[in-house]
BASE-496931 format. One record per residue: z negated, y negated, x of N, C-alpha, C in turn. Coordinates in steps of 0.05 Angstrom, whole numbers, padded with zeros to 5 digits, always signed. Example, Ala and Ser with C-alpha at 12.3 -4.5 7.8 and 13.67 -1.06 7.14 Angstrom:
// BASE-496931
-00156+00114+00264-00156+00090+00246-00156+00066+00264/-00142+00045+00257-00143+00021+00273-00157-00001+00258/
***
This chain:
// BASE-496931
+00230+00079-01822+00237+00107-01819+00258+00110-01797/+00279+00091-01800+00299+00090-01774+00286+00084-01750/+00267+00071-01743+00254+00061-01725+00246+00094-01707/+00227+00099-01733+00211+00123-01731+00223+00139-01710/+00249+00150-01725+00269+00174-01726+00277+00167-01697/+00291+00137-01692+00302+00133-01658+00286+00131-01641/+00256+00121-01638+00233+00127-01618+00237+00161-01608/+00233+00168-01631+00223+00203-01628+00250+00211-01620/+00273+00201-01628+00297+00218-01620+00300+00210-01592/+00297+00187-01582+00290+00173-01557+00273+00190-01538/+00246+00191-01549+00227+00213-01530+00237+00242-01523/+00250+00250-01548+00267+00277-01533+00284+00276-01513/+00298+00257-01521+00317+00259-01504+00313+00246-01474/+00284+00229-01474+00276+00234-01448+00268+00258-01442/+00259+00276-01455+00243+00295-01445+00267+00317-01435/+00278+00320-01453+00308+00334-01441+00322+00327-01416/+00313+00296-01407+00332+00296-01383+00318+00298-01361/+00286+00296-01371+00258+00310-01353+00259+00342-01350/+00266+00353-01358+00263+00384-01365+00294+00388-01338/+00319+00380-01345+00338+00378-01339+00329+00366-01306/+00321+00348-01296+00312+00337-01272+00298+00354-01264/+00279+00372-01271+00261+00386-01266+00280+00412-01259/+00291+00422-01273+00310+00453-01259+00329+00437-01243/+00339+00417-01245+00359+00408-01209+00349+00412-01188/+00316+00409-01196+00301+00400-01161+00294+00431-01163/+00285+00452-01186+00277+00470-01171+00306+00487-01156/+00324+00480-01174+00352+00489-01161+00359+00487-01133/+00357+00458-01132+00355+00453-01105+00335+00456-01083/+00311+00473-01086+00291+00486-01069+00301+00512-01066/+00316+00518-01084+00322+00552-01091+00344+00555-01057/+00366+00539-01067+00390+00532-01051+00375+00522-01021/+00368+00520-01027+00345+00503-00987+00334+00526-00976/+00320+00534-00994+00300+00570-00995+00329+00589-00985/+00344+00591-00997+00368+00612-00987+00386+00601-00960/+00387+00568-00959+00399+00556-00938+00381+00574-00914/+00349+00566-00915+00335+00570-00900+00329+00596-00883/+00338+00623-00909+00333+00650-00905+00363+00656-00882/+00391+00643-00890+00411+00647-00880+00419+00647-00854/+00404+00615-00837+00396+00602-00816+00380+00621-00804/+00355+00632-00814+00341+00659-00800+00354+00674-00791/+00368+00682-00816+00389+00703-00807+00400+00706-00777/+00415+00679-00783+00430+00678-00759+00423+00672-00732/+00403+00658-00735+00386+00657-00717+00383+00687-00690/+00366+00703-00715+00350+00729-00702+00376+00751-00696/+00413+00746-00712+00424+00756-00703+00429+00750-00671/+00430+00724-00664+00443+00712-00643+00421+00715-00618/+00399+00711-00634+00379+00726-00598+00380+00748-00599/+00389+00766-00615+00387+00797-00614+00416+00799-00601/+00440+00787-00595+00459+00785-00592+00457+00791-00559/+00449+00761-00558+00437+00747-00530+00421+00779-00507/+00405+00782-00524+00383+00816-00514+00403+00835-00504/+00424+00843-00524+00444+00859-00519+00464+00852-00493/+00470+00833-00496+00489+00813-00478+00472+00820-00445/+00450+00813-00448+00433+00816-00426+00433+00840-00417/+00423+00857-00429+00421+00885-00425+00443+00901-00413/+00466+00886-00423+00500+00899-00411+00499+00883-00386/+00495+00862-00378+00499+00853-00359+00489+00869-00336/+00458+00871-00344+00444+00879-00325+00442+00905-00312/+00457+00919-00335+00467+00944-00327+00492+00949-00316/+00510+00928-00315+00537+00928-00305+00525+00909-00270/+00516+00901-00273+00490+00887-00241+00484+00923-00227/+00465+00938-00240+00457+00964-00227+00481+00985-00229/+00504+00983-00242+00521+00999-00237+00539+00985-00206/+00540+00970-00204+00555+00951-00186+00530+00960-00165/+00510+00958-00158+00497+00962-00140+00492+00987-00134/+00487+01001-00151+00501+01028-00152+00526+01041-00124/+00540+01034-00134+00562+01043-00126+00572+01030-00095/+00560+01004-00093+00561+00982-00068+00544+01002-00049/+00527+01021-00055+00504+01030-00039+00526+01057-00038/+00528+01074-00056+00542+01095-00048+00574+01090-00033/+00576+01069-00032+00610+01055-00014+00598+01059+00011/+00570+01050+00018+00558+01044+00042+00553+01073+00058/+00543+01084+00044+00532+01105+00052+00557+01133+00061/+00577+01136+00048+00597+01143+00053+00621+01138+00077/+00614+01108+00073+00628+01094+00105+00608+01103+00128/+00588+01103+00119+00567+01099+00147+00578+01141+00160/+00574+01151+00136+00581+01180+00133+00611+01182+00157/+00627+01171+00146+00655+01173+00162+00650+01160+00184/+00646+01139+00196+00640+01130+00223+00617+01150+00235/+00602+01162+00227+00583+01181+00243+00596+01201+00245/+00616+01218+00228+00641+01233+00227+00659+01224+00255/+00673+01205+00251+00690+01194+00263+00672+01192+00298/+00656+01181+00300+00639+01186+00335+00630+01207+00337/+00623+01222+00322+00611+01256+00337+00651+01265+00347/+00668+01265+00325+00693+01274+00331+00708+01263+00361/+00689+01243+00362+00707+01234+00399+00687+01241+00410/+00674+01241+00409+00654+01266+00440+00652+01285+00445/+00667+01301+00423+00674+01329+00427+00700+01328+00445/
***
């Protein structure tokens, strides 16, 4: 009967540390699964970052060229100013 009783108390208590092994690993898929979602995260923040980053650049590029063209055009303005004014 003692025999009996420590087999079977034995088998539980494998099975308990089976059951117990079994929610660590799904725990640890859970924790990988949210590692994984986090990493996305940051991911799609950082090229969306990058897009923005770009976008200012390239607009601070056409404001700069912008304004390099209207410098030009204004000088060219005063020197055609400035020669009609000596041939009069």
């Amino acid at each position: 009967m003692f025999e009996s009783t420590a087999q079977t108390s034995g088998k539980i208590q494998e099975n308990i540390s089976g059951i117990s092994a079994v929610k660590e690993m799904k725990m640890e898929q859970q924790r990988a699964s949210e590692i994984s979602k986090q990493l996305k995260t940051m991911a799609d923040r950082s090229v969306q970052r990058g897009k923005m980053m770009n976008l200012a650049s390239e607009g601070i590029l056409g404001i700069a060229a912008f304004v390099q063209h209207q410098h030009y055009v204004c000088y060219n303005q005063v020197l055609r100013h400035y020669h009609e004014s000596e041939n009069y």
